[in-house]
C-alpha positions as a Markdown table, in Angstrom:
| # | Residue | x | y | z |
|---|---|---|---|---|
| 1 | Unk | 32.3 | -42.6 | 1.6 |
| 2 | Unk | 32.2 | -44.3 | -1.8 |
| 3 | Unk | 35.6 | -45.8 | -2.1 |
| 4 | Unk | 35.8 | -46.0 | -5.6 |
| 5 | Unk | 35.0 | -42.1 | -6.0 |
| 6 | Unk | 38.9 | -40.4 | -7.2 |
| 7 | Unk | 40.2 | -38.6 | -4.3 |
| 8 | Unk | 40.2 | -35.3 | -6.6 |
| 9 | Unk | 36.7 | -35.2 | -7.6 |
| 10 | Unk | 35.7 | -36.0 | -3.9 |
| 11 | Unk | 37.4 | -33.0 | -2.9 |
| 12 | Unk | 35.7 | -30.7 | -5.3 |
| 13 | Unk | 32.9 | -31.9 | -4.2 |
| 14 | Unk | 33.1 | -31.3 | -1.0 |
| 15 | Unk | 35.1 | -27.9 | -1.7 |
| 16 | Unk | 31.9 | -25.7 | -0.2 |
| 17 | Unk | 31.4 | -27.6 | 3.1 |
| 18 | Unk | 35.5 | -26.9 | 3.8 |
| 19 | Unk | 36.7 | -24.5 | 5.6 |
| 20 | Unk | 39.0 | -21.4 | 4.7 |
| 21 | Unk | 42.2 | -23.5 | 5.8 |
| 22 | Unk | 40.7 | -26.8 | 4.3 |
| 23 | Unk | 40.1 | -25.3 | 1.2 |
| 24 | Unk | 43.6 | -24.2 | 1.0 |
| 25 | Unk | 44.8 | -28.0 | 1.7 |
| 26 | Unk | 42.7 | -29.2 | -1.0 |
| 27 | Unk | 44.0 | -27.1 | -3.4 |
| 28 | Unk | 47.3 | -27.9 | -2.8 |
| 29 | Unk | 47.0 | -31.3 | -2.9 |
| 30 | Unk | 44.7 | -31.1 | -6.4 |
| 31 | Unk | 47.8 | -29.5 | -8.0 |
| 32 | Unk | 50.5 | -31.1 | -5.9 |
| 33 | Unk | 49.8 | -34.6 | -5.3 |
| 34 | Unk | 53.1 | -35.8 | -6.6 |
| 35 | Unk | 55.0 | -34.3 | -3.7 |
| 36 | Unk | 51.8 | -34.3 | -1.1 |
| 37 | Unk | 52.0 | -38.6 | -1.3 |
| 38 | Unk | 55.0 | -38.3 | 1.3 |
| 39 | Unk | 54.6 | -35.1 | 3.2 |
| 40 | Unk | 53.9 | -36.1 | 7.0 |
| 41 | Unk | 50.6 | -34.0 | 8.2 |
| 42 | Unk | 52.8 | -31.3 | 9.7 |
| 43 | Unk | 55.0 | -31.0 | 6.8 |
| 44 | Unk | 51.2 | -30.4 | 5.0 |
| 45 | Unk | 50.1 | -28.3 | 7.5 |
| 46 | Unk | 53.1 | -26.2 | 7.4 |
| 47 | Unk | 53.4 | -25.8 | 3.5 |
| 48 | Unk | 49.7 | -24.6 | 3.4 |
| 49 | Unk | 49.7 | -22.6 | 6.2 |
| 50 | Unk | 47.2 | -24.7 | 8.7 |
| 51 | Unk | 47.6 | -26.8 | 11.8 |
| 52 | Unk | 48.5 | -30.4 | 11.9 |
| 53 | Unk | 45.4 | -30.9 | 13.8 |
| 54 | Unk | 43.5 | -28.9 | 10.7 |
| 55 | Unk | 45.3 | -31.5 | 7.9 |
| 56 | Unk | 43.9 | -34.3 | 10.3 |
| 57 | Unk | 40.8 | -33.1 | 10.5 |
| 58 | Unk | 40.5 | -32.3 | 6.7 |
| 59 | Unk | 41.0 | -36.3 | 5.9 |
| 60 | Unk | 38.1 | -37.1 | 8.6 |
| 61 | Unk | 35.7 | -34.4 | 6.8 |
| 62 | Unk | 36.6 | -36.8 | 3.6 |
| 63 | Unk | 35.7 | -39.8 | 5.1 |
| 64 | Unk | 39.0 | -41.4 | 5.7 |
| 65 | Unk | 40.0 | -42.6 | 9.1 |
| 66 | Unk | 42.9 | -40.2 | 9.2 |
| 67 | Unk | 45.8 | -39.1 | 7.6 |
| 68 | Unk | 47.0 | -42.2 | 6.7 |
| 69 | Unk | 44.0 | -43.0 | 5.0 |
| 70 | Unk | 44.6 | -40.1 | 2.9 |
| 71 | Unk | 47.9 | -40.9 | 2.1 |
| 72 | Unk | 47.0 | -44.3 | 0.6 |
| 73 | Unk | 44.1 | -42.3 | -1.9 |
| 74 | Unk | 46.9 | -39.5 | -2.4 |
| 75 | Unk | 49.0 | -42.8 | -3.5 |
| 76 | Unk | 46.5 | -44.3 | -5.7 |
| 77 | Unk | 46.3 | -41.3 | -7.9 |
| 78 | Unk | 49.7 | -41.2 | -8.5 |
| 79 | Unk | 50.2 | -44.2 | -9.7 |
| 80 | Unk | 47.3 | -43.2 | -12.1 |
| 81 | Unk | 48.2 | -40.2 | -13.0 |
| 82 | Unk | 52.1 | -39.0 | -12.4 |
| 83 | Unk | 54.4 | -38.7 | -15.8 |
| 84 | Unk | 57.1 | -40.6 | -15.8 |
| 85 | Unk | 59.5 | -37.8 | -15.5 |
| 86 | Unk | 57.2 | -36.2 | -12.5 |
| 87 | Unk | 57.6 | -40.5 | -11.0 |
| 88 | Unk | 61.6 | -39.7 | -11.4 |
| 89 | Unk | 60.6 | -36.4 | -9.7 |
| 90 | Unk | 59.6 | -37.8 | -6.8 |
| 91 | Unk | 61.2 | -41.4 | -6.7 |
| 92 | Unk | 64.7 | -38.9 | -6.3 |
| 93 | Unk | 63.5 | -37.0 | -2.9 |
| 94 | Unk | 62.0 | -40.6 | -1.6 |
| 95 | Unk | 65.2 | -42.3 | -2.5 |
| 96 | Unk | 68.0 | -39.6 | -1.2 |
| 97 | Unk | 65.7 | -38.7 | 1.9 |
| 98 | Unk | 68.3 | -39.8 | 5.0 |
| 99 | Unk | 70.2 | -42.7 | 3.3 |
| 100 | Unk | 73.6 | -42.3 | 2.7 |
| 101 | Unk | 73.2 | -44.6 | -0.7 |
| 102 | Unk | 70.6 | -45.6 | -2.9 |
| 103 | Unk | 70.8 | -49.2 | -3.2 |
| 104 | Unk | 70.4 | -49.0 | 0.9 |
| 105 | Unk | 67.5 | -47.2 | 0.2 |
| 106 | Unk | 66.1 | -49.7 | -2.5 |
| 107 | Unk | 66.8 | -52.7 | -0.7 |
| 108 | Unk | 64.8 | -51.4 | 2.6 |
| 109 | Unk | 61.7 | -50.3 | 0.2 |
| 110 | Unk | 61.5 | -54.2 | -1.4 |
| 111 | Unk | 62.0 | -56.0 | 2.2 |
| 112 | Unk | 59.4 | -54.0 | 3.5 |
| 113 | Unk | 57.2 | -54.6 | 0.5 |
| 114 | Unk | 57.7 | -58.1 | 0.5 |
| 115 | Unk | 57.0 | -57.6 | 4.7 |
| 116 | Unk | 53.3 | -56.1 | 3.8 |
| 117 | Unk | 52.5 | -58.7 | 1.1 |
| 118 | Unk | 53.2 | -61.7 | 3.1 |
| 119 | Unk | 51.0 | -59.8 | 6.1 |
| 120 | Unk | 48.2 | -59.0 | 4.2 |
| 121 | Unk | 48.1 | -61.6 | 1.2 |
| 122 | Unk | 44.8 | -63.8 | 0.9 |
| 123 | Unk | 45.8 | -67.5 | 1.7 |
| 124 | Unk | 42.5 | -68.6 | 0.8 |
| 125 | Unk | 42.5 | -66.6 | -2.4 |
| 126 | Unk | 46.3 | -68.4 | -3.4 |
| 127 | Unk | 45.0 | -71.7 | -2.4 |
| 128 | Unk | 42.2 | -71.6 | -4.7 |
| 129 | Unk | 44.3 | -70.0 | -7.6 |
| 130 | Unk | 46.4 | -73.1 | -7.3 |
| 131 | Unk | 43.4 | -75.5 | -7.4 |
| 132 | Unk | 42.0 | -73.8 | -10.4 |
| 133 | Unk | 45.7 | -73.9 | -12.3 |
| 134 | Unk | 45.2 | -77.4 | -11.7 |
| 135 | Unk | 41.6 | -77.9 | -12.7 |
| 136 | Unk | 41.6 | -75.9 | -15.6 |
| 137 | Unk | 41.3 | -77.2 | -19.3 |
| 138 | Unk | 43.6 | -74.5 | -20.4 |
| 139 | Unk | 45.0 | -71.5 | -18.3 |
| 140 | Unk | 45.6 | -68.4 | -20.4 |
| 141 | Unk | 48.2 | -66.1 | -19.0 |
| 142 | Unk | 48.2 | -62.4 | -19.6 |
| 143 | Unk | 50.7 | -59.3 | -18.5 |
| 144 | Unk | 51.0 | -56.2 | -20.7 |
| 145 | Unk | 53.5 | -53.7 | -20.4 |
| 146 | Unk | 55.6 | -53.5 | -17.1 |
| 147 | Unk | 54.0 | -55.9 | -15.8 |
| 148 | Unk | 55.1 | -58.4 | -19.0 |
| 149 | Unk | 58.6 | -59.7 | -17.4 |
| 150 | Unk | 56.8 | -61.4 | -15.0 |
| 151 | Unk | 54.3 | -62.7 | -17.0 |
| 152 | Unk | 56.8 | -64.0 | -19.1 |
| 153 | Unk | 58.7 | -65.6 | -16.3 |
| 154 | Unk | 55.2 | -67.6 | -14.9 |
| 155 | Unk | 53.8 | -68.7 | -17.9 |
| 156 | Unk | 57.0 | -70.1 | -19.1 |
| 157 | Unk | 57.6 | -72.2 | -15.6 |
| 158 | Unk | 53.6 | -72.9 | -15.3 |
| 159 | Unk | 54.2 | -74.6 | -19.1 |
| 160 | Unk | 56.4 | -76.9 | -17.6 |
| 161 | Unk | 54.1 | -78.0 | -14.8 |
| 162 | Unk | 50.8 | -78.4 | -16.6 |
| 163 | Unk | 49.1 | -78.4 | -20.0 |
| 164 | Unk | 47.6 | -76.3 | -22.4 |
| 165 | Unk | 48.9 | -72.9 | -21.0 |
| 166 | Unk | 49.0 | -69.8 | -23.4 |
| 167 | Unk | 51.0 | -66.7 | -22.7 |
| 168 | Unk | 48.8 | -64.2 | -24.6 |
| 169 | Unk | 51.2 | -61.9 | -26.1 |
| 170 | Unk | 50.1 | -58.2 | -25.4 |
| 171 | Unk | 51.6 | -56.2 | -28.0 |
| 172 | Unk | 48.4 | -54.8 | -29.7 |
| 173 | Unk | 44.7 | -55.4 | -29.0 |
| 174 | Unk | 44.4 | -57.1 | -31.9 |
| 175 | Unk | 46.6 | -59.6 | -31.1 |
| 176 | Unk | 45.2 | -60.1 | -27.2 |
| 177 | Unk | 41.6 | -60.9 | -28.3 |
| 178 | Unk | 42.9 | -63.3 | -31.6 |
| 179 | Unk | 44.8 | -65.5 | -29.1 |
| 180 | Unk | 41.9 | -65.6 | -26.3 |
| 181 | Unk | 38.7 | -65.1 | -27.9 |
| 182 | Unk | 37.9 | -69.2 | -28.0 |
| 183 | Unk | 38.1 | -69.1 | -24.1 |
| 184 | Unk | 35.1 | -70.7 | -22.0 |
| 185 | Unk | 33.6 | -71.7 | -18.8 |
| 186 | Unk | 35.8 | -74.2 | -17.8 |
| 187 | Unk | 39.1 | -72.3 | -18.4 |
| 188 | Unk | 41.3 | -70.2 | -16.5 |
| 189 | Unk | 42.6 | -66.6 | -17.3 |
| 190 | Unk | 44.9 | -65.1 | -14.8 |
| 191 | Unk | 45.6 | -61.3 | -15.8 |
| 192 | Unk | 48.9 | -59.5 | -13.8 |
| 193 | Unk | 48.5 | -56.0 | -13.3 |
| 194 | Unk | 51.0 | -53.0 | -11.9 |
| 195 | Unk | 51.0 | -49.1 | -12.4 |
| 196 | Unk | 50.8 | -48.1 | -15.0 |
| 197 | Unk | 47.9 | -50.2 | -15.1 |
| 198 | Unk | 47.7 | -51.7 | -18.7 |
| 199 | Unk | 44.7 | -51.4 | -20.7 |
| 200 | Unk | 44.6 | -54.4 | -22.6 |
| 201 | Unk | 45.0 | -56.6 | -19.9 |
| 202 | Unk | 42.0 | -55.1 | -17.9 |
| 203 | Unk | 40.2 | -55.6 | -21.5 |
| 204 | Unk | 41.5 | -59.2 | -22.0 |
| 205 | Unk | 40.1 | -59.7 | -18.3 |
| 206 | Unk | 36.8 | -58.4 | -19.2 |
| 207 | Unk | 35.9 | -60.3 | -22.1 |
| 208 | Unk | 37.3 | -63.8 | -20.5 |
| 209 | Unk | 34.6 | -62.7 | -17.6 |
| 210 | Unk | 32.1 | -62.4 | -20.0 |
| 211 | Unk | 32.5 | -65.4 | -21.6 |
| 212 | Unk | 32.4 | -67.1 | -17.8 |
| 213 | Unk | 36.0 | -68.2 | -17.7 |
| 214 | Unk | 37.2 | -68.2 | -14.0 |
| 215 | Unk | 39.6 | -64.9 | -13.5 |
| 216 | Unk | 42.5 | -64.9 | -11.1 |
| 217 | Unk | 44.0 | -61.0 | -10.6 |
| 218 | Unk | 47.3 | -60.3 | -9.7 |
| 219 | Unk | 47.8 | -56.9 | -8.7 |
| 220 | Unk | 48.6 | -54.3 | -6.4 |
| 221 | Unk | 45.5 | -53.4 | -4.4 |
| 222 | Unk | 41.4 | -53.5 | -4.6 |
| 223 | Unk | 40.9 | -50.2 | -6.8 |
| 224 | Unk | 43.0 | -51.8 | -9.4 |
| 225 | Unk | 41.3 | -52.0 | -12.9 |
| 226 | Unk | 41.5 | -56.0 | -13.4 |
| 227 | Unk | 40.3 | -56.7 | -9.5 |
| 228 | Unk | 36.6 | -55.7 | -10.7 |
| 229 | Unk | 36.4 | -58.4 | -12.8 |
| 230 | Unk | 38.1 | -61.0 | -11.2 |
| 231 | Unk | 36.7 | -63.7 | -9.2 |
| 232 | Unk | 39.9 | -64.2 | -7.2 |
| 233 | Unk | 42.6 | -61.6 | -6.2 |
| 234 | Unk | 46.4 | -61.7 | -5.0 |
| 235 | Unk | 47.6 | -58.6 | -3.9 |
| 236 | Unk | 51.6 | -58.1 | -3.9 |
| 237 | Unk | 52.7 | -54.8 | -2.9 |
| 238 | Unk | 54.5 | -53.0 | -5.8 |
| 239 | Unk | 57.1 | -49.7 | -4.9 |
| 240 | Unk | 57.8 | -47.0 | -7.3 |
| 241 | Unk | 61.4 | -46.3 | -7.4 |
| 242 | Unk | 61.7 | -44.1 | -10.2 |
| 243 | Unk | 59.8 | -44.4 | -13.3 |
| 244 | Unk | 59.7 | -47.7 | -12.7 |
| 245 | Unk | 57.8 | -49.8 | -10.2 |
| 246 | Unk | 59.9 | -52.6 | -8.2 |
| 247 | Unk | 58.3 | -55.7 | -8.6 |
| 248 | Unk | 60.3 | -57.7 | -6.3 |
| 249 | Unk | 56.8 | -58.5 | -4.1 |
| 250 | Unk | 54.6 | -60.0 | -7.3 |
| 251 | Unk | 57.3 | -61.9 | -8.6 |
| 252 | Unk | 57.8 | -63.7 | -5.0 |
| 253 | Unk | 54.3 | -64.2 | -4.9 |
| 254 | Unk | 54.7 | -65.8 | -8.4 |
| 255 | Unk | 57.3 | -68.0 | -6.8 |
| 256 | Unk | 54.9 | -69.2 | -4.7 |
| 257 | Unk | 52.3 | -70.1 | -6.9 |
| 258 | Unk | 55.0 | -72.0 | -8.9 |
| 259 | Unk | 56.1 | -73.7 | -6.0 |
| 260 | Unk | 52.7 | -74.9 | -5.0 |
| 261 | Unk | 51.8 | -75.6 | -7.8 |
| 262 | Unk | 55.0 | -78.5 | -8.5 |
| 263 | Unk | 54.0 | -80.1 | -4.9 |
| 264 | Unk | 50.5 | -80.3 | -5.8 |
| 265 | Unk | 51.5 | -82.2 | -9.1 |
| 266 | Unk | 55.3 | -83.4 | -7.9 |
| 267 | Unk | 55.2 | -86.5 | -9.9 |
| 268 | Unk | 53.6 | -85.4 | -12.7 |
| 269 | Unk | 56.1 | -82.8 | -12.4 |
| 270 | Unk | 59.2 | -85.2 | -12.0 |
| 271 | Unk | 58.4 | -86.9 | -15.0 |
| 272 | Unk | 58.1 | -84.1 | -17.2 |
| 273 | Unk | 61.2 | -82.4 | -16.1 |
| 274 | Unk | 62.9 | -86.0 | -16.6 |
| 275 | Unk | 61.9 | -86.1 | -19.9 |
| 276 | Unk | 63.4 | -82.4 | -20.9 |
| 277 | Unk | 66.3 | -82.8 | -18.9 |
| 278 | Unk | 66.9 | -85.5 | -21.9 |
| 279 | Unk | 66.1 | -83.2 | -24.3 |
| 280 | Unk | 68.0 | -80.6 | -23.0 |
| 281 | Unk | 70.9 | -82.3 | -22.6 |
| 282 | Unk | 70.4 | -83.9 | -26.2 |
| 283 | Unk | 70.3 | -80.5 | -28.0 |
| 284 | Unk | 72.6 | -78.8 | -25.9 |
| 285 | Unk | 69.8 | -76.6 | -24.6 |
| 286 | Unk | 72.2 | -75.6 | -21.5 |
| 287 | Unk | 76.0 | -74.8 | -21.3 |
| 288 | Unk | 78.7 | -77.5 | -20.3 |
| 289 | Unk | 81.9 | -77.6 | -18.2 |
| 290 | Unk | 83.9 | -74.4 | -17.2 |
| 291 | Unk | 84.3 | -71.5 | -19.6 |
| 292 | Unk | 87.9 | -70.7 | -20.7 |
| 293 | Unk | 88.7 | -66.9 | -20.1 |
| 294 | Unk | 88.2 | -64.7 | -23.1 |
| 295 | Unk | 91.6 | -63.4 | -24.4 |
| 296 | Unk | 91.4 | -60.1 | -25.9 |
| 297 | Unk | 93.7 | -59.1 | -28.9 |
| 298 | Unk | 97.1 | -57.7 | -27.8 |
| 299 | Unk | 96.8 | -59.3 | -24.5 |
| 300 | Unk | 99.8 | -61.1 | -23.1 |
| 301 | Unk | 99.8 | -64.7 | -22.2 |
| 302 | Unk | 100.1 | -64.6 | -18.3 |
């Protein structure tokens, strides 16, 4: 099966091979897929009125291993195509599903994501993303939308480690391509990517491959836009919780990076944080001594 082909169109393809109780599971899931992503393969079965063994053998006719091969397409379109009040739709019967509190059931979703990331992430892949931080001339640094916090958060840190890093500011198009369209072969563009995947960063991507600049994707998984054009991928498992995504998993991965980064370059490093702690403390960049408690007016001496 071609991987890449959406799990919707595959199915009309293959609607007039399916049988009578296929072609009832199909259609379900074509106008459903919001609340399919987390039915078991009984619960399927059951709401359209097949077997379990029927909903099982439905995902084999489509070329997946299983049902949980299924699940994971099912998964990828919805973080393609839900609205963000049908995310909040189903982010509510994940979350209140048999836990007594939400945070609970927060919690448990980002240590298990954090669980899958450190099973599956490429060592190789990180190690040579850190080499090529190193290496490069300059290291352009690009995150647009949800994924811009972190973004934010690595480029400022990585600007303390090395030189010549640019945070491309993602804002509007025309603004992405003014602030990388000088960037060449020896250079470094590192593009981070969550649902809702953002445009302009897949864009951004593409043009700094074109140009022959070494890519570095951070994103969720392989069908992600930005991991066709990148020459190295990190995949951090992301977790929507509402209408947002966490991104508890990607920003630990970022840690990392950081953190190999300043051991690879720990004198380097040293020196330049010696020199800003002077500055800092010279312009009072940071907050002194022990706060006195803010005394409202009317409020009694104690």
């Amino acid at each position: 099966m071609d991987k890449k082909m959406d799990l919707l169109a595959l199915m009309q393809a293959k609607m007039p091979t399916l049988s009578k109780g296929q072609r009832r599971i199909a259609q379900f899931l074509a106008e459903h897929y919001d609340k399919a992503v987390y039915m078991t393969a009984a619960r399927l079965g059951e709401t359209t009125g097949v077997s379990e063994s029927t909903v099982v053998r439905f995902a084999i006719e489509l070329g997946y291993d299983g049902y949980p091969g299924l699940q994971k397409a099912l998964e990828s379109i919805g973080k393609l195509k839900l609205t963000a009040t049908q995310r909040v739709e189903v982010a509510c019967d994940r979350l209140t599903k048999g836990e007594k509190h939400v945070l609970g059931s927060v919690l448990r979703s980002d240590a298990q994501r954090l669980l899958s990331t450190l099973q599956t992430v490429d060592e190789a892949s990180f190690d040579q993303t850190v080499e090529h931080i190193i290496n490069a001339k300059k290291v352009y640094v690009i995150g647009g939308r949800s994924s811009s916090c972190i973004a934010d958060f690595f480029a400022f840190y990585l600007n303390l480690m090395v030189e010549n890093v640019i945070h491309i500011n993602a804002s509007s198009s025309a603004e992405v391509f003014e602030q990388i369209f000088r960037i060449k072969k020896d250079e470094l563009c590192i593009g981070i990517s969550f649902p809702r995947y953002s445009q302009r960063t897949y864009k951004a991507m593409e043009y700094a491959c074109s140009r022959g600049a070494t890519v570095i994707a951070i994103t969720d998984n392989p069908s992600a836009p930005i991991a066709a054009c990148a020459d190295y991928c990190l995949y951090a498992q992301s977790s929507m919780l509402s209408f947002v995504d966490s991104l508890v998993a990607p920003m630990s991965v970022m840690n990392a990076l950081l953190a190999a980064v300043s051991i690879k370059r720990k004198e380097a490093v040293g020196e330049s944080l010696d020199r800003l702690e002077q500055l800092w403390s010279e312009y009072q960049v940071y907050a002194s001594g022990t706060p006195q408690k803010y005394q409202k007016d009317g409020e009694d001496d104690l």
